[in-house]
C-alpha positions in Angstrom: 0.0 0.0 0.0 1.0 3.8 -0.5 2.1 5.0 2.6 0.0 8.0 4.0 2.7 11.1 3.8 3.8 9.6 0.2 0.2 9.7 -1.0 -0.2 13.5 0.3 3.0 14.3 -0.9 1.8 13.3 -4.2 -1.5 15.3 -3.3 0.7 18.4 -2.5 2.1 18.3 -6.1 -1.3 18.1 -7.7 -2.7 20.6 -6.3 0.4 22.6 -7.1 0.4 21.4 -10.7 -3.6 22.6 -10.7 -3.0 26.2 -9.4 -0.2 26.7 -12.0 -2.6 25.1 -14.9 -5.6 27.5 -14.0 -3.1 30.4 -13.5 -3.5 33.3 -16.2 -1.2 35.6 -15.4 -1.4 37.6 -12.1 -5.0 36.1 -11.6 -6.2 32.6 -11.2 -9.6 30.7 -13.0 -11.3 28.6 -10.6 -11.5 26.0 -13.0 -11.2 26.4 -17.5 -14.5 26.5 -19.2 -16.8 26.4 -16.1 -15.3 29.5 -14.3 -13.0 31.0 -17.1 -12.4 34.4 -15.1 -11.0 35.7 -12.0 -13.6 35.6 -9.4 -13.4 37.8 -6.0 -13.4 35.2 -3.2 -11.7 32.4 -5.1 -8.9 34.7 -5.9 -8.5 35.6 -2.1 -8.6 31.7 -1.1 -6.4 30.5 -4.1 -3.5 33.5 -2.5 -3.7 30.9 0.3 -3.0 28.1 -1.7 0.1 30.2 -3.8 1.5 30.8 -0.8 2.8 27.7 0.6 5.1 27.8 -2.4 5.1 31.0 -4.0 5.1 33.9 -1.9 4.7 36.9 -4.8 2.5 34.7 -6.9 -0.1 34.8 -3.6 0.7 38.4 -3.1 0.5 39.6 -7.3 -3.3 37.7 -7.2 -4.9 40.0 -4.5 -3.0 42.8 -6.4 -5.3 42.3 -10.0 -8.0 41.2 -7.5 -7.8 44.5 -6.2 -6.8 46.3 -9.6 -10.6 45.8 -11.1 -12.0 47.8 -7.9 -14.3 50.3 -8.5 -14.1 53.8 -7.8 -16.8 53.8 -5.2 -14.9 51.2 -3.1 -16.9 47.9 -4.1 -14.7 44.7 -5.4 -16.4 43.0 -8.4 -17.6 39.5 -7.7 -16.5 39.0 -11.6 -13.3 40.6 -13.1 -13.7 39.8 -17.5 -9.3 40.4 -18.0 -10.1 38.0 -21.2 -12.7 37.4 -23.3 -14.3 33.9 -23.2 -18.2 32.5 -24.5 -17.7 29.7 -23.0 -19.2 31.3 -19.4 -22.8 33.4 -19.4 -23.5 36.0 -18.6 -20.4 37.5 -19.5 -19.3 41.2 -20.1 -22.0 42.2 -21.8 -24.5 40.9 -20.3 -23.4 43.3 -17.0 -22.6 46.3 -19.0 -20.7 47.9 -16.2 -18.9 50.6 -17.9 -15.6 49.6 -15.8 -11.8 49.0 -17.3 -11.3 46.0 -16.4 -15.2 44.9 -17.5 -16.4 43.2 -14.5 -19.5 42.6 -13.1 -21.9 44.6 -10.7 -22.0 43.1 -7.6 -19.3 41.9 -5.1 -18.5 38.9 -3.1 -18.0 37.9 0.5 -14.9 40.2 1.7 -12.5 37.9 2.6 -9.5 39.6 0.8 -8.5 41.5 4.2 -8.3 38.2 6.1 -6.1 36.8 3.4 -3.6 40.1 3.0 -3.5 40.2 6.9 -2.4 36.3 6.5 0.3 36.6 4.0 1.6 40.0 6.0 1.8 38.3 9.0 3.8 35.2 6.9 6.0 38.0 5.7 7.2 38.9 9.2 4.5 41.0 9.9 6.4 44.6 8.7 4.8 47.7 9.3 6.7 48.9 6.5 5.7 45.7 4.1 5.2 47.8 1.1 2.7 45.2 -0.8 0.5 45.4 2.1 0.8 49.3 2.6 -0.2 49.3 -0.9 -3.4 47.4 -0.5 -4.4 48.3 3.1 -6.2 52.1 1.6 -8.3 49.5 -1.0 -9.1 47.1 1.4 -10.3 50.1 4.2 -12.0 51.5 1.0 -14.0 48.3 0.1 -15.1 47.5 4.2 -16.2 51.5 3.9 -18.4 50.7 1.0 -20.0 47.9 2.7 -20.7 50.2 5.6 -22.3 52.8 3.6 -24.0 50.8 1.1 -25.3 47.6 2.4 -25.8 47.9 6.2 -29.6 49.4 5.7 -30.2 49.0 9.2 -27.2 50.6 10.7 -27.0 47.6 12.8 -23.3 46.3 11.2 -24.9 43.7 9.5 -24.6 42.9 5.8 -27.4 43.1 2.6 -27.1 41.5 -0.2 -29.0 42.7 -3.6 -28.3 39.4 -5.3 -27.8 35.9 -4.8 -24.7 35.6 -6.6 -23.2 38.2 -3.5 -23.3 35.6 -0.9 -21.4 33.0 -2.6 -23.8 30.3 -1.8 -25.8 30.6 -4.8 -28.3 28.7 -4.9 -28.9 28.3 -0.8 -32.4 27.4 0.4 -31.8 30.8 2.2 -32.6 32.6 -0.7 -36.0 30.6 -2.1 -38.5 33.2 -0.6 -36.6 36.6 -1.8 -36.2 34.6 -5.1 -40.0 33.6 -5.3 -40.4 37.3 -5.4 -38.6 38.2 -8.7 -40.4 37.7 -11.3 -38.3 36.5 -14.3 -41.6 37.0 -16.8 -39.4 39.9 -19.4 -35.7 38.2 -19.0 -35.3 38.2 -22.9 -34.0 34.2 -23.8 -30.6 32.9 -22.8 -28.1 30.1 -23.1 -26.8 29.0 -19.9 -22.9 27.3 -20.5 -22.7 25.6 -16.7 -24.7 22.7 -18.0 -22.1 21.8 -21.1 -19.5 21.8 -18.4 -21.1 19.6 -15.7 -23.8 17.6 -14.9 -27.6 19.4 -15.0 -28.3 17.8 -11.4 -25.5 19.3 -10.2 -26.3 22.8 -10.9 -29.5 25.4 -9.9 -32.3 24.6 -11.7 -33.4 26.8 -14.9 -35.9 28.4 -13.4 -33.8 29.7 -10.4 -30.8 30.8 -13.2 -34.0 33.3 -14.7 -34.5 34.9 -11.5 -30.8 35.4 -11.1 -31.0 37.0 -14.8 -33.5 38.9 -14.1 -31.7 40.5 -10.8 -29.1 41.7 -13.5 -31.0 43.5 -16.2 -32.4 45.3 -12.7 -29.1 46.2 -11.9 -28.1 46.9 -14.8 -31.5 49.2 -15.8 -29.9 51.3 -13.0 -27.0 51.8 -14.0 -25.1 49.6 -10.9 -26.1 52.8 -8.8 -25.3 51.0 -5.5 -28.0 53.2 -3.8 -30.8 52.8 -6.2 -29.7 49.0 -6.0 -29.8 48.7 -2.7 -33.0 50.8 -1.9 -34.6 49.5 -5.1 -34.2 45.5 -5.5 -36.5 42.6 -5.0 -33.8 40.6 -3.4 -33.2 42.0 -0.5 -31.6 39.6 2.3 -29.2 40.3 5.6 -27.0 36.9 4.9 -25.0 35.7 8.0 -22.4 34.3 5.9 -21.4 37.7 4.1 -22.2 39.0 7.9 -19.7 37.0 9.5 -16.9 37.1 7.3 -17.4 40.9 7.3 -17.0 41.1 11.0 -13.8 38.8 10.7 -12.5 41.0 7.8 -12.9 44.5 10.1 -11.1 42.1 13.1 -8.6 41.6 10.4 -8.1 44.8 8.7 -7.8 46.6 12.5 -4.8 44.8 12.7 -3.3 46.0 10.0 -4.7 49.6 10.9 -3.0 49.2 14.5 0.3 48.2 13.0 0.1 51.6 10.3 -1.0 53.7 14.1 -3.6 54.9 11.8 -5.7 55.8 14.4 -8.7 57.4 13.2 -9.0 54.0 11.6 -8.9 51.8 14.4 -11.4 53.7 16.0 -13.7 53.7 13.1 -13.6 49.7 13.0 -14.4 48.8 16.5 -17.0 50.8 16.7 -18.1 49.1 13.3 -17.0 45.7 15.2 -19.0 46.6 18.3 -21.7 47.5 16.4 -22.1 44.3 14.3 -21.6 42.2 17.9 -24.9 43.6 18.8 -26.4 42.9 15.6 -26.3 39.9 15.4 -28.4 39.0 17.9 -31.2 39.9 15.7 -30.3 37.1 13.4 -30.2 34.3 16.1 -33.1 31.7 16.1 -33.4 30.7 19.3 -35.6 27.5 17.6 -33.4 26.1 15.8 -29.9 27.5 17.7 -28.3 28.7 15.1 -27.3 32.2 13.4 -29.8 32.4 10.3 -29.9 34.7 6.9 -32.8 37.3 7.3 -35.2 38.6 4.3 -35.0 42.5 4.9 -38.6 43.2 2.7 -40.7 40.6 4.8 -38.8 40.5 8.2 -38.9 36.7 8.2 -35.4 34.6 9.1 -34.7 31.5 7.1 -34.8 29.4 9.6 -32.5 27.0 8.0 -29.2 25.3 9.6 -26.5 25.9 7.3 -22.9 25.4 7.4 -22.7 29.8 7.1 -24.7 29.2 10.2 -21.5 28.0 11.9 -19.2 31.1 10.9 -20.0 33.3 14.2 -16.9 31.2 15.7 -14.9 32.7 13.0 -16.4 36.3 13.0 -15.8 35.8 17.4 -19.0 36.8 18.1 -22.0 34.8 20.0 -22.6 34.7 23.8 -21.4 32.0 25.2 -25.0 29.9 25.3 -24.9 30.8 21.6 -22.2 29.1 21.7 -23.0 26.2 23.3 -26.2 25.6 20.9 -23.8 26.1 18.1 -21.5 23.1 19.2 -24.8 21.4 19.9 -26.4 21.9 16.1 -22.3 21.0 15.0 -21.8 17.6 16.8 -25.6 17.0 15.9 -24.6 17.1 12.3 -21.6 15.3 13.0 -23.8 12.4 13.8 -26.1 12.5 10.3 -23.6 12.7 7.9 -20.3 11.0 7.4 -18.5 14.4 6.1 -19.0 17.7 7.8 -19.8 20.6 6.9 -22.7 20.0 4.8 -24.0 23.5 2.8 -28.0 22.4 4.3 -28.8 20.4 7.2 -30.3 17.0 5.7 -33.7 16.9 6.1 -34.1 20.5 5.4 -36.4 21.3 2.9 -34.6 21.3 -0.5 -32.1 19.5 0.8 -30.2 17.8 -1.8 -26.1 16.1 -1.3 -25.5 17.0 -4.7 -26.8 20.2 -5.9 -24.7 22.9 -5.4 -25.3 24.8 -2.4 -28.2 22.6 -0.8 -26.4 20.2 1.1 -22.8 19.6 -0.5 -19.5 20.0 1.5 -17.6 22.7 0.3 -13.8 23.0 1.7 -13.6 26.8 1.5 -16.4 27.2 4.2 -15.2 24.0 6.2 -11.7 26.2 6.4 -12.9 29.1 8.0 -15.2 27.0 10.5 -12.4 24.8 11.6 -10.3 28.1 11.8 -12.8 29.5 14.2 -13.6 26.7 16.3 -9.5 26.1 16.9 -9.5 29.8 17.7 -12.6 29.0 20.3 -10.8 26.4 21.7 -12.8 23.6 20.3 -10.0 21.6 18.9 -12.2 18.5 18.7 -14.8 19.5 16.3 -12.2 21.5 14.2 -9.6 18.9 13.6 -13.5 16.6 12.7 -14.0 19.0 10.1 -10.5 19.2 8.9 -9.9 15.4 8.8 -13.6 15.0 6.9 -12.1 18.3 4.7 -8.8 15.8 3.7 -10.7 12.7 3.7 -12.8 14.0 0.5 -9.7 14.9 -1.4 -8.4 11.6 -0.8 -11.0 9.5 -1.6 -12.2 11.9 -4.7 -10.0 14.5 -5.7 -10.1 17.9 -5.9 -13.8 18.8 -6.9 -15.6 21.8 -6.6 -17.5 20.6 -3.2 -18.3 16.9 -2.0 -21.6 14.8 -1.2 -21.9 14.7 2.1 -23.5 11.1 2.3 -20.8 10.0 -0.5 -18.5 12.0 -0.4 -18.7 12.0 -3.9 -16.9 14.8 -6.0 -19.4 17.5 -7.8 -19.2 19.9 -9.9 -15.7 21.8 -11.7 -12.7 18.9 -11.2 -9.5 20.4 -10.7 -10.6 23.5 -8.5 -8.2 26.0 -7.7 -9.7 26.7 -4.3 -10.1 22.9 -3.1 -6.4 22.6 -4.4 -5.4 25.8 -2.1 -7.3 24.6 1.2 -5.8 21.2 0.7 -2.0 23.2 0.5 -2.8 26.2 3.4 -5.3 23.9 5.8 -5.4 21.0 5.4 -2.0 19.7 4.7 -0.8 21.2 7.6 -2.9 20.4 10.5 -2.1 16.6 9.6 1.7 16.9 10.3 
């Protein structure tokens, strides 16, 4: 038999071999064909990844990230460097007027965790010029958040479209969806389906919807305040909500180490703020953090694995807390691989599709992170070992059954490649 650290060694050089495949120059492709572009949170995670090995390669992929930021402050969730039909909707179909064409809405902000990670790798210089470089886009980005998509002045974060959250096609979302009525979306050819299997993907009706949130954005010129104020889809998600809070936790940091102190008083209040926020976002039913419809006032009130990520943002008294490890170990106990996307026997649930139900290692990172940083060693070296197990037994897929453990979606995906090189790889040796 293979021994164990020759088969991962052998696992460290394909995931290698898959970053420098889908690398473009300066910016990374999820995977060719099904992702063809450089895409906001993949980009931060896939710096992880690039930097286990190569240092300025992670550092040069924030920096295009960061290059298609528009002038407002907001990151595009979509940067177009390259022409490609294989992917819809493309440019044109956002007609965002930017240079580089991107598209009009952003992305979970995860880039200031990542920059505060490779500073800190770097020796943690005040004087690092890369990261002096990036720190007035990052604060600039967090600021446009603040302005734009906290509604409620409550430090909690609104997404206008599904797309925003990451989590696509999330049960979260069915009721603000139901909403949009996708009745003038002119026809379309989706290009997911050539890639990868139909059951794997959201349905067509749910891919109209998402349409027809475009051509309203885009009837509005991406205005984020008309957006915002204007939109059908209208949702506080406590995944975007969480990762914000970690992103102002981590960008402080970096604020204390410049002494910009005008700054660092500015995000913890903005920290404080979102701490008392997100109480109104705990279900006290189910014991969990849930996603929150802003036009109808209703929570989700669905277990998913964002629902986990207050560990990670540091927030949560602690008999929040204590349901959370509760609702955690009580999934650990109905699936064989944590973190599934829904809770099985959720409604919509389904171990393959996408967002309701599969594993996805990205998310299964920063819960373990957060749970170590908790204390709760147990459950994050669980999720880690699940996280390592799926790679083993399947490659490196876009996300994983659950049940199965089957691979889904894109094969040779640059961000399950990068969490198998930053995360998990290391907290096996």
């Amino acid at each position: 038999m293979t021994s164990m650290p020759h088969a991962h060694r052998l696992l460290d050089d394909t995931a290698r071999d898959i970053l420098r495949r889908n690398d473009r120059g300066g910016y990374t492709v999820p995977r060719p064909g099904l992702y063809p572009f450089q895409w906001n949170w993949d980009s931060a995670f896939v710096a992880l990844g690039f930097a286990t090995f190569d240092m300025d390669r992670a550092w040069q992929e924030l920096e295009t990230l960061l290059s298609g930021q528009w002038a407002d402050g907001m990151i595009p969730h979509i940067l177009f460097h390259r022409d490609d039909e294989g992917y819809f909707p493309g440019p044109d179909g956002w007609a965002s007027g930017t240079r580089p064409r991107s598209s009009g809405i952003t992305q979970p902000p995860v880039a200031a965790t990542v920059v505060r990670e490779l500073w800190q790798r770097d020796g943690a210089d005040p004087t690092h010029s890369r990261m002096r470089a990036l720190y007035p886009k990052l604060l600039a980005s967090h600021r446009w958040f603040h302005r734009y998509r906290d509604p409620l002045q409550n430090g909690l974060v609104m997404v206008v479209h599904n797309w925003e959250t990451g989590r696509d096609n999330s049960a979260e979302w069915d009721a603000a969806l139901a909403r949009v009525s996708a009745r003038d979306v002119r026809p379309f050819q989706r290009r997911d389906t050539s890639h990868v299997d139909i059951a794997f993907r959201p349905t067509q009706a749910e891919y109209e919807r998402y349409v027809a949130l475009i051509e309203f954005g885009r009837a509005r010129g991406w205005d984020p305040a008309r957006v915002a104020a204007e939109s059908p889809f209208r949702v506080v998600d406590v995944g975007m909500t969480m990762i914000m809070i970690r992103a102002n936790r981590d960008l402080l940091a970096l604020a204390s180490a410049l002494d910009d102190q005008p700054v660092v008083q500015e995000l913890r209040a903005r920290i404080a703020l979102s701490q008392r926020g997100c109480d109104w976002l705990w279900n006290e039913d189910l014991g969990v953090h849930c996603s929150r419809d802003l036009v109808d006032g209703r929570p989700a009130a669905l277990v998913t694995s964002a629902s986990f990520l207050g560990f990670f943002a540091g927030i949560g008294s602690p008999a929040q807390r204590a349901r959370l490890l509760e609702r955690l170990a009580a999934l650990a106990d109905s699936v064989p691989y944590l973190v599934p996307s829904l809770a099985p026997g959720s409604r919509s649930y389904d171990p393959v599709r996408y967002w309701r139900g599969p594993v996805w290692l990205v998310v299964n990172a920063l819960i373990a992170r957060g749970l170590d940083e908790a204390g709760e060693t147990a459950l994050a070296s669980r999720i880690r070992g699940d996280s390592r197990a799926l790679v083993e037994r399947s490659g490196f897929w876009e996300y994983f059954s659950p049940e199965t453990g089957q691979g889904c979606g894109g094969d040779q995906f640059s961000w399950t490649a990068a969490m198998w090189l930053n995360d998990l790889t290391t907290a096996s040796t």
